[in-house]
C-alpha positions in Angstrom: -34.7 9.6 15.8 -32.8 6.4 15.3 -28.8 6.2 15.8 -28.6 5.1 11.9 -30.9 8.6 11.4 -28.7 10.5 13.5 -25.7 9.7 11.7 -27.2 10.9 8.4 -27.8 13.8 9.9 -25.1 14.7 11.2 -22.9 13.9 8.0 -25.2 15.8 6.5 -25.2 18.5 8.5 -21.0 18.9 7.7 -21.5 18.7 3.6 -25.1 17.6 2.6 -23.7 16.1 -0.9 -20.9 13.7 1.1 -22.7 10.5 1.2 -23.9 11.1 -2.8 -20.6 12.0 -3.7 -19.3 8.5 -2.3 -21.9 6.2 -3.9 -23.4 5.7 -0.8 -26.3 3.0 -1.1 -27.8 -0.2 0.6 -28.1 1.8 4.1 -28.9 -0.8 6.9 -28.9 -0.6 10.4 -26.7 -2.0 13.3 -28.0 -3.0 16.2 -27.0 -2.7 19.9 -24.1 -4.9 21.4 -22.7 -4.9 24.3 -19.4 -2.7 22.8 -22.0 -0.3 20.3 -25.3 1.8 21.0 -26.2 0.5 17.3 -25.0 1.8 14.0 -25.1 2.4 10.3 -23.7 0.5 7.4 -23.6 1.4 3.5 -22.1 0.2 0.1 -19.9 2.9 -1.2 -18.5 3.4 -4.8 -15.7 6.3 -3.8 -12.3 6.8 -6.4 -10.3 4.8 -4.0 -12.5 2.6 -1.5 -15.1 0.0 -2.9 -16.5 -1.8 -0.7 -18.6 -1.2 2.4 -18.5 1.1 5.7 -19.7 0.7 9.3 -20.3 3.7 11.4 -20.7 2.5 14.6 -21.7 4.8 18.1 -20.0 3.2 20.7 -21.1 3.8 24.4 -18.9 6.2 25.4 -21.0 8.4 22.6 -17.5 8.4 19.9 -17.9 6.5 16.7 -15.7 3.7 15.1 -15.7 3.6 11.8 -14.5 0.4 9.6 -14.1 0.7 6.3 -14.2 -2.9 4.3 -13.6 -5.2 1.6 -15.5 -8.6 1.5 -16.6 -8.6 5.0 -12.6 -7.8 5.7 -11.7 -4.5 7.8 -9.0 -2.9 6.0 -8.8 0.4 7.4 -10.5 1.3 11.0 -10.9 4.9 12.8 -11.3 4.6 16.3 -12.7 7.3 18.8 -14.0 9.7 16.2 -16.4 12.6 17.3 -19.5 13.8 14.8 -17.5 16.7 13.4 -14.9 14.4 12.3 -17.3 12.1 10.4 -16.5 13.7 6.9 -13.0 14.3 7.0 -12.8 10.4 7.8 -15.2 9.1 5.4 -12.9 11.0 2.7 -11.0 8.0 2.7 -13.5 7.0 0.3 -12.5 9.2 -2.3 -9.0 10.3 -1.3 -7.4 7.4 0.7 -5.4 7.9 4.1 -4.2 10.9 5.2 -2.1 9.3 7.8 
């Protein structure tokens, strides 16, 4: 299984209708760098982002997640675990809980 198949799964695995429910699309791959083990990036189409997410597995197995506008970052998660995946891609749809 890839890293870009594992996240699916494991978003899945927390609420299979998540990445529907955000107008997920255009899934692509991340390769390995020297600060990530690879990644996955979509185009969403949530109530309050619109724009495009990177989910990326970093080597000390947490994930950093960037959420962005026109190749921008405007809101980053840093050292998320896999069961946190949903509650931080709710951003999407519900905007910061911070």
């Amino acid at each position: 299984m890839t890293i870009p198949q594992i996240i699916i799964s494991q978003i899945q695995s927390i609420d299979n209708w998540a990445l529907s429910a955000y107008g997920s699309n255009n899934f692509y791959s991340i390769d390995e760098s020297s600060e990530y083990q690879g990644g996955l990036g979509f185009s969403v189409n949530g109530l309050h982002h619109k724009g495009e997410v990177k989910i990326l597995l970093k080597w000390i197995d947490v994930y950093e997640i960037h959420f962005l506008n026109n190749s921008e970052i405007i809101k980053q998660y840093d050292d998320v675990y896999c069961d946190m995946l949903v509650e931080i891609l709710d951003y999407i749809e519900f905007g910061t809980k911070d």
